[in-house]
N, C-alpha and C positions, 0 to 999 in steps of 0.2 A: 657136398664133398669138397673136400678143402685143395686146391692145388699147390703144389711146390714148385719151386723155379730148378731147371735142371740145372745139375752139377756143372754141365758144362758152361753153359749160360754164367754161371755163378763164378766159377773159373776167368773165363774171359774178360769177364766185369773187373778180377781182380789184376788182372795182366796189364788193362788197359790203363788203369789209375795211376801205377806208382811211373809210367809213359804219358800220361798226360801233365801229371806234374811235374817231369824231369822238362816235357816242352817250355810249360810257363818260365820256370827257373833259368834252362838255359837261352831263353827269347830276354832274362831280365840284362840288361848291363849293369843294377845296382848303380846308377847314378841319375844325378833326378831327371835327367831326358827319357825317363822311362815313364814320367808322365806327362811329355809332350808327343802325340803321334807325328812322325814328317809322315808315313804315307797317307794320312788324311789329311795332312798339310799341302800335301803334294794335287791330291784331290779336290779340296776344295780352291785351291788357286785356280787349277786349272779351268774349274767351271765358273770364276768369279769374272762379275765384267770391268772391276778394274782395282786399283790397290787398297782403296778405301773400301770395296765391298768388301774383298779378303777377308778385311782385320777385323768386322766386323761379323766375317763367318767364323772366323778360328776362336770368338769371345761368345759365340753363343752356343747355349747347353746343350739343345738337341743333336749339336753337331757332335760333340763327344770326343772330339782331342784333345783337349787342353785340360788336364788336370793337375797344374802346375801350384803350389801354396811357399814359393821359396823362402817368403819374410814370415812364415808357422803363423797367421792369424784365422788360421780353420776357415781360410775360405781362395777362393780361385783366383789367380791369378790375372790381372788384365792386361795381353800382350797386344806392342804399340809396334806397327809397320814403320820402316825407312827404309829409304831408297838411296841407295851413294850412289854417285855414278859417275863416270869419265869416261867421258865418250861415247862409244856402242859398248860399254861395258856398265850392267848394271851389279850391285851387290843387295839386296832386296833384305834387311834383316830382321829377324821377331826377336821383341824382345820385351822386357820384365823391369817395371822400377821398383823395386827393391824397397826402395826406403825414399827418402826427400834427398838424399845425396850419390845412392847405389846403383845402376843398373847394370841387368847380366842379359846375354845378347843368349837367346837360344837356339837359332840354326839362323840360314841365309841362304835365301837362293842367288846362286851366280850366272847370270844372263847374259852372253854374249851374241853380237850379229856375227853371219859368218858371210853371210852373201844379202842379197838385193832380198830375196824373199827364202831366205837362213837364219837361223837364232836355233842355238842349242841351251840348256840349261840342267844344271844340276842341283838340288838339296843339300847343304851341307848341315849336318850339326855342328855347335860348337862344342873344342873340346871339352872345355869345362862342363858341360852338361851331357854328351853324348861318348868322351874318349877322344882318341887322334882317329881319323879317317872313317866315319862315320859320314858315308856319301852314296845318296841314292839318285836315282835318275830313269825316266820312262827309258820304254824301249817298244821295241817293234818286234814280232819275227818272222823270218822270210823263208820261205821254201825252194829258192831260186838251186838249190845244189841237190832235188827232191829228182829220185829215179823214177822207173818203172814201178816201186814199191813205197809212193811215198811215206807210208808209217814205218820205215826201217830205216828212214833219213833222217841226218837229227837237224833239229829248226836251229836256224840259226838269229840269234838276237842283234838288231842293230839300233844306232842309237838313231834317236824321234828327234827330227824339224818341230821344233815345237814355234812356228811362225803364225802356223793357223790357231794359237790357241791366243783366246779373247786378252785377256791382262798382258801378255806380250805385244801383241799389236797393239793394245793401248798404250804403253810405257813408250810403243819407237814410236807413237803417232804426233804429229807436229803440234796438236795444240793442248799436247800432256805436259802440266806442271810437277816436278818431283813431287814427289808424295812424301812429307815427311808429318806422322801421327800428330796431332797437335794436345794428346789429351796425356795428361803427366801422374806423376803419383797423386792420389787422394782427389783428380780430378777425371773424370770417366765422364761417354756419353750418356744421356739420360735415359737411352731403350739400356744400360747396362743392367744385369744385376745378377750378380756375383752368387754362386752356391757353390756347396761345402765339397770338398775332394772327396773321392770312395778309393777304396783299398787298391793296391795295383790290380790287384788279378782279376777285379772288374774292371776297373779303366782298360786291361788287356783284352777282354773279355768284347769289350763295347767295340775296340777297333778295329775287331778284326775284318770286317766289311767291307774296308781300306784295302785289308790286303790281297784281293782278287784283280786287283788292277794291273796292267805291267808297269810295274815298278820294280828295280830291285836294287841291290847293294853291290857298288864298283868299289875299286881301290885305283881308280886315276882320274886325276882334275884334268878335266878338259880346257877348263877358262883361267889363265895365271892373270891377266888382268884384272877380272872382276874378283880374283882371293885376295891380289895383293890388294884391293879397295875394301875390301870386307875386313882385313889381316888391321889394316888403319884404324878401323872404326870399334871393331869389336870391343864390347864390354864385360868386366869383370868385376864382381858382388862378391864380398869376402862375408858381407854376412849372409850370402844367401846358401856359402858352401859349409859356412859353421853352422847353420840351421840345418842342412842332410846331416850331415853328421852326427847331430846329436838324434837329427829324428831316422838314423840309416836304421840301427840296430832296436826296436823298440823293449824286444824281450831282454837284452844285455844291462839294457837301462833300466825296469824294472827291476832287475837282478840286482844289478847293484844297490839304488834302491833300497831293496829288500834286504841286502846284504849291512849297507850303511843304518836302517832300523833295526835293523838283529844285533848290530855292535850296540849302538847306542842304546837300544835296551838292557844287554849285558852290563854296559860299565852302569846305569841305574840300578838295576839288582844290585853289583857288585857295593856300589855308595848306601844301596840302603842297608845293605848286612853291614859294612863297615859301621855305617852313623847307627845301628841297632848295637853291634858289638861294645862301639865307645859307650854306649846308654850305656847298658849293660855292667862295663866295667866301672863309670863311674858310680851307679848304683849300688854295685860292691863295695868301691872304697867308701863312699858315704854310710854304706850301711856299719864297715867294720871301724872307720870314724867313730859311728855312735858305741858301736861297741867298747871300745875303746876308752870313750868316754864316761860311759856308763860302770866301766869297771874300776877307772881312776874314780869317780865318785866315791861309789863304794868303799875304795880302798882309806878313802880322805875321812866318810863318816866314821868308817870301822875304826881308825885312827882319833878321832874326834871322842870317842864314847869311850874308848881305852883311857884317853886319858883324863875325862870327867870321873871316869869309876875309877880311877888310881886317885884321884884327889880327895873325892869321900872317902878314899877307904884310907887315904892318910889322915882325914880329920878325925875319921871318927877313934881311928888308933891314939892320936895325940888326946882327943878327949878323954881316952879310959885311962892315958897315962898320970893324967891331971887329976 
């Protein structure tokens, strides 16, 4: 006996869909930092033991952030670690060489000390890849304001001493040399290799794993030093913004596309009835050419015979005269 899934069931299935797609949609910002994760970025820093591990977590595949292709060569991007700094102010930035002359910087973290054993930091995207204020940052939260009824209290979020975490204390530690990526376009290490981007809403798909962490999205800079060191350095890729744009919209461009081969077949049809009509008509004039011709003939021999039988028949008149 055959079962069916109830109505309800079937219902709910459909309620739930055109809600989960409105999630992916409105999680997208529509600009290519939609295929870099900062909250796995933020993750894997945090557990790396120092800047060169990092770079070398955010460029490998299992890890599942980076599905960056900005110069369109169908394959992944290789993003290079740098470290600016002045002072206890670090600006830590990822970024993309583009081309042999391009790079576009794609987010940065900004690390400042606050104290003896303080350091606070934040993730910024850049905006050319992520919008203006696109800024996340750990946090904590605390129950210190929690009653008689602690689940009727609301947690309060503070922000994370991030002193004890590994790459931070490497960075203040006295025998850390800036770290600045040494490996350039077209030159990669050799554990690299490079595979093909997947759709967003896999790459969205893959990261969400990232987002059970405390991490979340602020609208204030904590560190104006370490932005105005990042604000110096950051870079910008003219070709890697006309590459989204032409690969933003894929179905528009198809369209057109389709629309540009639908003209351009038209105006062929339209040339070939034209170049069929001129056949055509010169066929006509040629044919009533011959016509034409053919009747002046006519007219010349009928002319021609007239006047051979007027001449016999004047001889033979002059003969009978004689």
């Amino acid at each position: 006996m055959k079962k069916s899934m109830h109505p309800i069931l079937i219902a709910i299935g459909c309620w739930l869909m055109p809600s989960v797609s409105y999630s992916l949609e409105s999680d997208s910002l529509g600009l290519p930092g939609d295929n870099f994760d900062l909250y796995g970025a933020m993750e894997l820093f945090k557990n790396a033991e120092s800047l060169e591990d990092f770079e070398k977590a955010i460029n490998t595949e299992k890890n599942q952030i980076n599905n960056l292709d900005l110069n369109a060569d169908d394959e992944i991007d290789y993003v290079r670690v740098v470290d600016h700094v002045d002072g206890d102010a670090h600006a830590i930035t990822m970024e993309v060489a583009v081309n042999e002359s391009e790079s576009q910087t794609i987010a940065v973290f900004e690390i400042e000390k606050t104290g003896d054993d303080n350091a606070g930091l934040q993730l910024i995207g850049d905006e050319d890849m992520y919008g203006a204020d696109y800024i996340i940052e750990p946090y904590e939260e605390s129950d210190e304001n929690a009653t008689e009824m602690p689940s009727a209290a609301p947690r309060v979020r503070i922000v994370v001493n991030v002193w004890g975490w590994r790459p931070v204390r490497f960075i203040y530690g006295p025998r850390y040399t800036v770290w600045v990526s040494p490996w350039r376009w077209a030159n990669y290490p050799r554990w690299y290799r490079p595979w093909r981007p997947v759709r967003w809403h896999v790459h969205y798909n893959n990261c969400r794993r990232y987002r059970v962490h405390h991490v979340h999205r602020v609208n204030v800079r904590r560190h104006t030093r370490a932005h105005n060191v990042y604000r110096s350095n950051r870079r910008h890729s003219a070709t890697a913004h006309r590459n989204h744009k032409a690969h933003a919209h894929p179905s528009n461009a198809r369209k057109n596309v389709s629309t540009r081969s639908g003209k351009s077949a038209d105006k062929r049809e339209a040339s070939k009835k034209q170049s069929a009509k001129s056949a055509n008509h010169n066929t006509t004039r040629r044919k009533s050419n011959n016509s034409r011709t053919k009747t002046k003939t006519k007219k010349t021999s009928s002319r021609s015979g007239k006047g051979t039988s007027r001449s016999g028949s004047s001889g033979r008149s002059r003969g009978s005269r004689r």
